[in-house]
N, C-alpha and C positions, 0 to 999 in steps of 0.2 A: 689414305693408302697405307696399309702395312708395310713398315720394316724389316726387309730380307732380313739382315743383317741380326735381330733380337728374335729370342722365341716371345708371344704375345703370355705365356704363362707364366715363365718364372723370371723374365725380362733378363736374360742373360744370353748372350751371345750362342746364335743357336747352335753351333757345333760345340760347345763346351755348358748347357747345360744338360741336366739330366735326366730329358723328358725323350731323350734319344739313344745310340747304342754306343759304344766303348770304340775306343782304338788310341793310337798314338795321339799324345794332347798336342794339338797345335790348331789356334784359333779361326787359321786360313784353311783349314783343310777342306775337302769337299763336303757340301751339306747337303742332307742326304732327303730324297724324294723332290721330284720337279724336271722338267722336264732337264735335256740337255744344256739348251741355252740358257733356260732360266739358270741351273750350276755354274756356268759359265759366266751371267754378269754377276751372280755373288761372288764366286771365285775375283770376279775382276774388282768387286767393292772391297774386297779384304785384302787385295797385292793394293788399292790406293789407301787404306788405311797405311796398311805397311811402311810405306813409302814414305807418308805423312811423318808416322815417328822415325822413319829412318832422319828425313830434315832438319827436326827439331833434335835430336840426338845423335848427331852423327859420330860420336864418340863411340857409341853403343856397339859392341861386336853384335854381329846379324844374328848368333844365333839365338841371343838374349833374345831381340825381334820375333825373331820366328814364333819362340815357344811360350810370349809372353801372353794369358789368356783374357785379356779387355781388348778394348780399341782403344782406349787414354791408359796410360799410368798415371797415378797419382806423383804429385812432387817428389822428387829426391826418390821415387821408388826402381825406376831403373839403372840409379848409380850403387843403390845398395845392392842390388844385384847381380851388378856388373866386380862390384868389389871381391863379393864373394868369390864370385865364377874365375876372378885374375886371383886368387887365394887359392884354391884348389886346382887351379891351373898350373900354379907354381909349386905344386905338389904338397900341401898344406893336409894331413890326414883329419884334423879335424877344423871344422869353421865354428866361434861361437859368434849367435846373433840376440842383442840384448834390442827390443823392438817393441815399445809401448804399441797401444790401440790405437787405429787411426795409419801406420805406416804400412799396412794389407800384408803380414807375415805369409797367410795361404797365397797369394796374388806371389809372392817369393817363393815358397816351397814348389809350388804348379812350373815354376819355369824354368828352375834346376834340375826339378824331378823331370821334365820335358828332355832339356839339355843332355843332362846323365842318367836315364834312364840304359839297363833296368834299375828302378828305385824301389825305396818302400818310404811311406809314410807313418810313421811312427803318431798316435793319439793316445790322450789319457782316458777317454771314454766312447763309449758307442755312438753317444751322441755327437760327439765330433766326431768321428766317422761320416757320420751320415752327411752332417755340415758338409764336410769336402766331397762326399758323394753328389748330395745336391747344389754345390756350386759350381764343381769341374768335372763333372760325370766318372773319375775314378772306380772301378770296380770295389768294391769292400769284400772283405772275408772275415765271416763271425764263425762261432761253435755252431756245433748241431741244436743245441736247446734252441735255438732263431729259427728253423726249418722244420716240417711238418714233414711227416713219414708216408709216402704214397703208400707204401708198402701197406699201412696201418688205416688207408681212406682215409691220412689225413685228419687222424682222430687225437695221433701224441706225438709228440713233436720227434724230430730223429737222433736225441741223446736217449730217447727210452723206445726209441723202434726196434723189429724184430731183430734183425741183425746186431743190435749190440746188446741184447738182453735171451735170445738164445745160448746154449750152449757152441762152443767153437767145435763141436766133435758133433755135433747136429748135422745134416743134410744139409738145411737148409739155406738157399743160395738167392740172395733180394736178384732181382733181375733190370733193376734202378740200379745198383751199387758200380763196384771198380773193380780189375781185376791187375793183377799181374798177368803178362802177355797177351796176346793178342787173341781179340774172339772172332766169329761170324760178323755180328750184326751189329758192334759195337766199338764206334770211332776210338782213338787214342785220345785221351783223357790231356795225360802233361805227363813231363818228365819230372823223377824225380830229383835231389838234390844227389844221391847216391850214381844215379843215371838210371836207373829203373825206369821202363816204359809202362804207365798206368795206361789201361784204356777201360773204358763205359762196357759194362758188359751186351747191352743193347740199345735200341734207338730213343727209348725214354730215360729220360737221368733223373736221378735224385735230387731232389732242389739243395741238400747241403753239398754232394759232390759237384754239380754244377756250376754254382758261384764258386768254392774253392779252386776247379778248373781253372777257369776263368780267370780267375784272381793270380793263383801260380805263371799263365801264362800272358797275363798283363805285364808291358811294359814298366806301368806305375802299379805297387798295390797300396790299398788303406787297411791298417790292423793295427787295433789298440794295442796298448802294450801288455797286460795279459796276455793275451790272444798270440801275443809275437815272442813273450819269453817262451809260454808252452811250447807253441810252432818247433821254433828254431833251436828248442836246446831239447824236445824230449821228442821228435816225431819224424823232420826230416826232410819234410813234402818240401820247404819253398827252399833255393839257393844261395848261397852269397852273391849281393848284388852290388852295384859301384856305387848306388848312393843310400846312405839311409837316414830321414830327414826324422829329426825326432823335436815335433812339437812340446809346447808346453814344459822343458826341458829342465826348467829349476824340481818340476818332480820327480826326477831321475830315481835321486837315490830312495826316497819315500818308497815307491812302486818296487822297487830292487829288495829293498827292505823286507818288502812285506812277500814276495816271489820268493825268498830265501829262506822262509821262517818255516819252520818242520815242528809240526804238531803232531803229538800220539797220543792217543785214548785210549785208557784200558777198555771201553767200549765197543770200541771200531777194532783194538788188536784181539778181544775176546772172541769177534766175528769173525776175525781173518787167518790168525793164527791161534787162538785155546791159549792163548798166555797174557798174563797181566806185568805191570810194573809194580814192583812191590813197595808199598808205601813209604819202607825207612828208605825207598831209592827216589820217592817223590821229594824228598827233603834235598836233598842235596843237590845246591845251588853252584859246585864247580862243577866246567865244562870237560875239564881234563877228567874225570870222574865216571863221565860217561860213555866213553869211551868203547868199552865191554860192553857196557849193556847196547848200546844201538848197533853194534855188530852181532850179538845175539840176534836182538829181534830181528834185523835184515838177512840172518843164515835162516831163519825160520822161515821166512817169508819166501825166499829162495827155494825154501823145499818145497813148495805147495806144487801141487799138477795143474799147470794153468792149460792146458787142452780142455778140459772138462768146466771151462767158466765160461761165460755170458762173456763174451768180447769186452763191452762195455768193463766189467770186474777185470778182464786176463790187462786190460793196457792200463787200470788204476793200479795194479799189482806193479806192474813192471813200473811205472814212472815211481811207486814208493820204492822199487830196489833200488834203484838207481838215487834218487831224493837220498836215503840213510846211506847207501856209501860216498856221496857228496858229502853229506854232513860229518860220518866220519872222518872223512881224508883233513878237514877243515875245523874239526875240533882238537885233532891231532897235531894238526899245525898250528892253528893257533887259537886258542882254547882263549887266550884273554880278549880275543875279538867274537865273542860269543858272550850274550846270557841266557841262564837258566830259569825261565818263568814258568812254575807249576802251580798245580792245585790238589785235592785231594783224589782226582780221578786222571789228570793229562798234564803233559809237558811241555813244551814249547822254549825251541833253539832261537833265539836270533842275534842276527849279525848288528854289532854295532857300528862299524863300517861294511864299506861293498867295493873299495877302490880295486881290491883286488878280482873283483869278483865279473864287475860292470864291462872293463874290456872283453872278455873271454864269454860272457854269455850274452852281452848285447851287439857291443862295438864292434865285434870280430864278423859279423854276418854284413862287414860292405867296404867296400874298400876306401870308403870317403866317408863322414858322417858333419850334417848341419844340426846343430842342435837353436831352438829360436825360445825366444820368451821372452817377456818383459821387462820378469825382474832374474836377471841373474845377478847384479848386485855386485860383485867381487871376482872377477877373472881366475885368479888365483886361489882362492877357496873350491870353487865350481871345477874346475883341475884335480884340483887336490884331494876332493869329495869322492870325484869319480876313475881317480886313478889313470887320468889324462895328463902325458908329458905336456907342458907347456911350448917345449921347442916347437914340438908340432903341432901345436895351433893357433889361428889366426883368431881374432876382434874385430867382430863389426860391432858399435855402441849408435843407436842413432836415440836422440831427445823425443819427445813427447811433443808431436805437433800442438798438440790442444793449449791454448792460452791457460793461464793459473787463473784469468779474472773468469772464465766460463765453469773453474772446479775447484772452486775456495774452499779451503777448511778450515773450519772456526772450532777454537776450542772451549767447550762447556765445562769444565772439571768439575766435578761432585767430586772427588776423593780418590785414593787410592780402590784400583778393585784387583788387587789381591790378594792369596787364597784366605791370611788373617786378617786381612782390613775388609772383605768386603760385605760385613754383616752392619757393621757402620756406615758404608757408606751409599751401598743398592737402598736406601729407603731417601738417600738424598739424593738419587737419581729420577727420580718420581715427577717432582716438580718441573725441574729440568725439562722433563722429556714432552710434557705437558704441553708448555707452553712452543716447541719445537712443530709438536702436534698442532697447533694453532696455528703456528705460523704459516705452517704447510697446508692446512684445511682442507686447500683443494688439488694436493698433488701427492701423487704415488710414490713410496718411500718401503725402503729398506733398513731395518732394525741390525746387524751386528753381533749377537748374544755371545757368542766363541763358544756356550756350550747349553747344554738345556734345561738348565738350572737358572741360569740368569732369566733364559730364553718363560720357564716358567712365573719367574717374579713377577715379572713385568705381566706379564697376562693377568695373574691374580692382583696385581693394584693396579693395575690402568681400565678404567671398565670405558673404553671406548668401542663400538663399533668395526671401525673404520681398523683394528687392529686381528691380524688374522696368523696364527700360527701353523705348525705342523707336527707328526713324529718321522720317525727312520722311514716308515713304510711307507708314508703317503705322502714324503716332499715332491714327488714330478709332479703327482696331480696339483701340490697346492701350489706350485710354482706356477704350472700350465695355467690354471684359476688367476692368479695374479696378473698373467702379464698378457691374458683375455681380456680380462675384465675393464671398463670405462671408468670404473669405481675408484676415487681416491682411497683406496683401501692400504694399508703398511703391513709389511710381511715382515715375522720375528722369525729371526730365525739364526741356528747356531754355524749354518752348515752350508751357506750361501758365497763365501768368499771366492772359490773360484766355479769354473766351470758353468756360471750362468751371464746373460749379456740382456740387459734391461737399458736399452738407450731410449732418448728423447722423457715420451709420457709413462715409457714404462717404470721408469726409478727419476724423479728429481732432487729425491734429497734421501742420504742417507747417514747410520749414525754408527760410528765403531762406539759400542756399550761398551766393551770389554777391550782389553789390548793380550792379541793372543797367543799369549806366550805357551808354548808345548807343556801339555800336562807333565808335572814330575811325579806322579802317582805310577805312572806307567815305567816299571825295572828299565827299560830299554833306553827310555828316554833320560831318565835320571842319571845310570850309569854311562851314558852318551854328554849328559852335560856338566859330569865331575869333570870327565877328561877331556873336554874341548867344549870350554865358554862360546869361542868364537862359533859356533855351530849350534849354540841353543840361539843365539843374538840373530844369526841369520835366521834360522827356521821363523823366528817373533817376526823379524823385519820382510821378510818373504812376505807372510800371509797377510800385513797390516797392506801389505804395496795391492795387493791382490783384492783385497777387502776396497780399498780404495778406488777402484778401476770397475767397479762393478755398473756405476749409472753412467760413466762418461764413455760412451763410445764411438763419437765422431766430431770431425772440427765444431760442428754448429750444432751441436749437443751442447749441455751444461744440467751440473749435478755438485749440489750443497751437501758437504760432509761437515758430521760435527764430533768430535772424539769427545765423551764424558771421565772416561778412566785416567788418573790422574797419575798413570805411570808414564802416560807420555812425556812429560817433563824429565823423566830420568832418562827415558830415551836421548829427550835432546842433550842433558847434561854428558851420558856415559862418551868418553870417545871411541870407545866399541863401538857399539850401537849408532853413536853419531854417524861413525865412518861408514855406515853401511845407510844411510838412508840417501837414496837420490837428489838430484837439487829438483829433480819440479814435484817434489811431494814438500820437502822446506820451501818453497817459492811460492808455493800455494798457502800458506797458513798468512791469517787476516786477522786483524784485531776487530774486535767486539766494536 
């Protein structure tokens, strides 16, 4: 007899997976198709669930209960979330939550964003997006490049449909699209943030205005963070909401960093405005210097007749106006939180902090924000990074369900690998790895490289089979390929630390090659690690915790790491670096 209660496809409780339609997340809700009664004894199976963890925790405020989307919590999972909820209850503006694998961080976000909805859910990729799409049914909002153009039969997608690539002084009117006020035949779309009433010009929509609908007028939304600096600082459509839960959160400032950086091409300004940067202005590496010139170029740009542009050009126009007098006002100010990285043709601003920057263009869009991750490592750093008062924020730390005997880590040392030692010591990595390979024979494994240079070594002397690499373009597929496939096959690779989850047979043993301390080749980073050691040491100790966590991802999982690079030892030595390494990644380390 089937189970009311699970959909039989994605085995997830049928009103909270995704094979059905949207509305308020709550896991007793009505389930939708069958007759009356038949709603009725589910409805009655989900108040006895209820019920159940009401007995077993009766500590628990109901509305935890209500909006929590399983029929079990995992241990200790509805105390961390009752913590949080008594923290921003007591009027706490920010929560940090530091939460290994294994403790269901989404199972956390789903029931505050329940709780305090309206919410936004904050991701570092599309593909988490879709995760939380396909676990809790959340609405997503992507760009147009994701959405095909009716308009076009669905021939190019609708970042290059007619409507954004016509003329704005043209006629011509898509009959899919939005309007300002109200038409005949075409419902009210959303409101906007301003209070603008958008409505559908008629009864067929646009598959990119549609989801975006949708999404605006979702209680909960899901939007990468791209997707949500654009939104919210250059456009206007979504509101401030009371919560905004921003996953994966130790890469806050990284993603900020990079949202903040102002590139100019005398290529792109030849097309746009007939003016170039003149070479003895490409030289010069002060910020205060530039001052003039980026106010030049943005009056230029200013002048231009955006009536007579392709939509798509008239709003790339405007977000550069707006971009160079940001950067002006901020080179102005402070010129020594800025560097100058050029070349013979283009320049490029960035910020070497964001603390000022982080509240006002992220934080400021909700009236509450949870940030979760793993490794945040330092309370006080992570504050300080992102120009978060302390007073007002609260600490949740919870430990690492997983045993250290199921995620040991052995260390192999071949030598130092770095940038001068490592021509001496990558050929005495060889052996090493070798016999690694052996040991593992018949189990799937993850190689470590930090960059694709090592990631190449090791391909040219190892002539195994079983070893399969990638480049930039083609890591999804070769990823995808690996964690199909039956094959003990090992994936090299530089670029694999975060953002992939290989549990059980998918990864059993993996090897940090390299220990991955931030390139100092790159201006940004260099001049970031004269003036704040403590912020190169974290960024290394970040991504090693991150690298680390890649095969282990449930209690009765288990996954062998083996470190070759013989910098971890000054790791352990530094009490920098010490002080920042968690105890169940020391708790884990085994002797030989």
């Amino acid at each position: 007899m089937e189970n009311p209660l699970f959909c039989p496809d994605c085995g997830m409780m049928r009103d909270s997976c995704t094979c059905r339609g949207r509305g308020r997340l709550s896991i007793f809700r009505k389930l939708m198709g069958g007759s009356e009664e038949e709603m009725e004894t589910r409805k009655g199976i989900g108040e006895t669930l209820r019920d159940d963890i009401r007995k077993r925790h009766p500590h628990i405020p109901s509305e935890i209960i209500e909006n929590f989307p399983f029929p079990q919590p995992r241990p200790g999972q509805l105390d961390i979330i009752n913590d949080i909820y008594q923290a921003l209850e007591d009027g706490y503006r920010y929560v940090v939550l530091e939460a290994g694998t294994g403790t269901g961080k989404s199972a956390i976000a789903c029931t505050l964003a329940g709780i305090y909805q309206p919410a936004y859910i904050l991701t570092m990729t599309k593909q988490l997006q879709d995760q939380y799409a396909r676990e809790f049914g959340f609405p997503v909002v992507k760009g147009r490049g994701n959405f095909l153009c009716k308009n076009e039969d669905l021939e190019s997608s609708c970042d290059m449909g007619t409507c954004q690539t016509v003329s704005s002084s043209d006629s011509f009117h898509c009959p899919y699209g939005v309007v300002r006020g109200e038409t005949l035949l075409g419902e009210e779309a959303f409101q906007d943030s301003y209070g603008n009433r958008i409505y559908f010009k008629g009864p067929e929509h646009c598959n990119y205005w549609e989801q975006k609908a949708e999404a605006i007028n979702s209680p909960i939304t899901l939007m990468n963070y791209d997707y949500a600096f654009l939104e919210l600082n250059y456009v206007g459509h979504f509101d401030r909401r009371n919560l905004m839960i921003l996953d994966e959160a130790h890469n806050i400032e990284d993603k900020l960093m990079k949202r903040l950086e102002v590139t100019l091409s005398n290529r792109r300004l030849s097309k746009d405005i007939k003016k170039k940067i003149p070479p003895s202005m490409l030289k010069e590496d002060d910020p205060s210097e530039w001052v003039l010139q980026v106010e030049a170029i943005m009056d230029h740009y200013s002048d231009l007749e955006l009536d007579s542009m392709p939509r798509r050009k008239r709003d790339r126009i405007k977000r550069t106006i707006k971009r160079l007098s940001e950067l002006k006002m901020s080179l102005e100010d402070e010129p020594k939180n800025w560097v100058v990285d050029s070349d013979d043709d283009s320049v490029s601003f960035k910020p070497l902090r964001v603390h000022k920057y982080a509240p006002e263009r992220l934080f400021s869009y909700s009236e509450s924000c949870l940030f979760m991750s793993a490794t945040i490592l330092n309370e006080r750093l992570f504050c300080q990074w992102l120009g978060i008062d302390p007073r007002e924020a609260y600490f949740v730390k919870v430990d690492s369900p997983f045993p250290a005997s199921r995620r040991p880590i052995e260390l192999k040392i071949a030598g130092k690998m770095s940038r001068n030692r490592i021509k001496q010591t990558a050929p005495e990595t060889i052996p090493i790895l070798n016999r690694i390979l052996e040991r593992h024979r018949n189990d799937k494994g993850l190689i470590h490289t930090h960059n694709y240079r090592c990631q190449r070594f090791i391909m040219e002397n190892i002539h195994n089979r079983r070893l399969i690499d990638h480049r930039a373009s083609n890591r999804e597929a070769v990823l995808r390929y690996f964690e199909e496939t039956p094959e003990p096959l090992v994936l090299v690779s530089p670029s694999m630390s975060e953002g992939v989850d290989l549990p059980y047979d998918k990864c059993r043993f993996q090897v940090i090659y390299k220990i991955p301390f931030p390139y100092l080749g790159d201006r940004q980073v260099n001049l970031r690690q004269r003036t704040d050691q403590r912020w190169y040491a974290y960024k290394t100790i970040m991504t090693l915790m991150q690298a680390y966590g890649r095969g282990m991802r449930a209690h009765d999982d288990s996954c062998y790491t083996y470190i070759l690079d013989g910098n971890i030892e000054m790791i352990f030595r530094s009490p920098l670096y010490r002080s920042l390494l968690p105890e169940f990644f020391k708790e884990a380390i085994v002797n030989e």
